[in-house]
N, C-alpha and C positions, 0 to 999 in steps of 0.2 A: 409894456404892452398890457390891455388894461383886457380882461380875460368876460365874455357875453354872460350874463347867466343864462341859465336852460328856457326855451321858450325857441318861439318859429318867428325870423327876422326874414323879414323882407326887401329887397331894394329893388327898386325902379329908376329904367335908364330911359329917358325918352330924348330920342336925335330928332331934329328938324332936320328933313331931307330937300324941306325948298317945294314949292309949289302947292303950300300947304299938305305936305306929306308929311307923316311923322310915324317913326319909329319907336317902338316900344318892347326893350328887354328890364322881364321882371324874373329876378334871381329869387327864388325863396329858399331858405336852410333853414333845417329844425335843430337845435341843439337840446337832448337829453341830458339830465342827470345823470353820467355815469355808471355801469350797475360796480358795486363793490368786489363782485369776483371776477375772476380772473380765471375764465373757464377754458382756455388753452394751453392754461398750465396746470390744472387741476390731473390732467392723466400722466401717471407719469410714463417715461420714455420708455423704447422697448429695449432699444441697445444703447451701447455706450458710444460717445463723438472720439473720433481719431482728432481730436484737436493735432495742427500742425508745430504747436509749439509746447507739446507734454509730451516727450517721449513714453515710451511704456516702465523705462527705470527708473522715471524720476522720480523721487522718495513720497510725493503725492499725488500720484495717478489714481492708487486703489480708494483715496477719500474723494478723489474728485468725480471718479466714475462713477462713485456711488451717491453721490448728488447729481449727477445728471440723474442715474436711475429713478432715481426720487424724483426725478422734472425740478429739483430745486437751481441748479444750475445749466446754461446751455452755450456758456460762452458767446461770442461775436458772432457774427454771420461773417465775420471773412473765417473761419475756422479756427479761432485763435480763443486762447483763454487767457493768457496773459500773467501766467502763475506771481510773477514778481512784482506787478503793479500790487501799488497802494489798494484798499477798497473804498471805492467813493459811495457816501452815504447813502446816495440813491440803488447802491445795487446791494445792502447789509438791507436796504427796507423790502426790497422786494423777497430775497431770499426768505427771509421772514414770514415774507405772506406768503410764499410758496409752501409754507411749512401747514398751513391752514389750521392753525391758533390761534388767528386775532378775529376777535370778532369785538366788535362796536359797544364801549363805556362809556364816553361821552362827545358832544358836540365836538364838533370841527370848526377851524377857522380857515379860509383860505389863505394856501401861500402864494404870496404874490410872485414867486417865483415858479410856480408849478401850475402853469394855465391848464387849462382842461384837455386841451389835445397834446401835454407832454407824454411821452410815452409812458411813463411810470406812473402815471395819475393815481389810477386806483389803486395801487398800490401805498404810495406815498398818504394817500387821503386814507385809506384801511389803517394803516398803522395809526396815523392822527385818533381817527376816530378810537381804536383800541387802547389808546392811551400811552405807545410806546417812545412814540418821539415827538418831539415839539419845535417849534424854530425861533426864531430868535428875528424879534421887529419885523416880524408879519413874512418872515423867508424862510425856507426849507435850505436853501444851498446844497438842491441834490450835485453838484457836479466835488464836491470837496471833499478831501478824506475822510473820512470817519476817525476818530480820538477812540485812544480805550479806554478813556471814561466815558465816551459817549457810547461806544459798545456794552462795556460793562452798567449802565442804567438801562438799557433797551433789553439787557438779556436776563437782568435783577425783574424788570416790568412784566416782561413777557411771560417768562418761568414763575411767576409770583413766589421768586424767592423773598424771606425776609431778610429786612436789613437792621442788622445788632451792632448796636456801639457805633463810633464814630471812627476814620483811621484818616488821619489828615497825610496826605502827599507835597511835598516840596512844588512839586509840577502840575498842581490840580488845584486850580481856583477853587474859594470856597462854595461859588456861586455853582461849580459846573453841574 
């Protein structure tokens, strides 16, 4: 799906109704440039979510509630959080920029897989721009686990830790 840039597209339908009559519907959309924050996550929550699938004793309820508190987390809208799923790279970006640290280093490319009305747009495009994560042949593949080396370069970026020496892994291309 090939994604519009920002600007007001118009289309024009015109019916012959016969007897020289003619109909005419003109659809006009504006598309903006996204704003980069994400200002419905910016307050955080007042209480904490009864998710249906965290009990209150499971060994991490007190870190999770305190990421909701934070508005960094808010789980599903069916009331679920899902403790035991994998995390897919699209939701390590947004928590990210829920944390409101990344601000803009350099230019962006679009992912061809992240059109402008995905729901994590600005987010995924914040991080780009902050410099934290990158994709691979012009794609983001928000829907895919996240690696912990791909965790651990997003979190060395973000935190501008520095990186000393080299430490090579069996499981870790040299490229990653």
């Amino acid at each position: 799906m090939e994604t519009l840039s920002s600007g007001t597209y118009r289309i024009v339908f015109k019916f012959n109704a016969g007897d020289d009559a003619v109909f005419e519907l003109t659809i006009t959309h504006n598309i903006e440039e996204p704003s980069l924050s994400t200002p419905d996550m910016e307050k955080p929550q007042e209480k904490t979510i009864d998710f249906g699938d965290v009990d209150a004793e499971f060994w991490a309820n007190g870190v999770i509630q305190s990421l909701v508190l934070k508005g960094i987390i808010l789980g599903y809208s069916n009331n679920e959080f899902r403790p035991n799923e994998l995390i897919r790279r699209e939701h390590m970006v947004v928590m990210f920029s829920r944390l409101g640290l990344l601000t803009e280093q350099r230019k962006a490319a679009k992912f061809t897989d992240v059109p402008v009305e995905y729901v994590y747009y600005n987010e995924i495009r914040l991080a780009q721009l902050a410099g934290i994560i990158d994709g691979s042949d012009g794609k983001f593949y928000p829907k895919q686990p996240l690696t912990r080396a791909q965790a651990a370069k997003i979190i060395v970026l973000l935190f501008g830790f520095e990186t000393e020496g080299a430490k090579s892994f069996k499981d870790v291309p040299e490229n990653a």
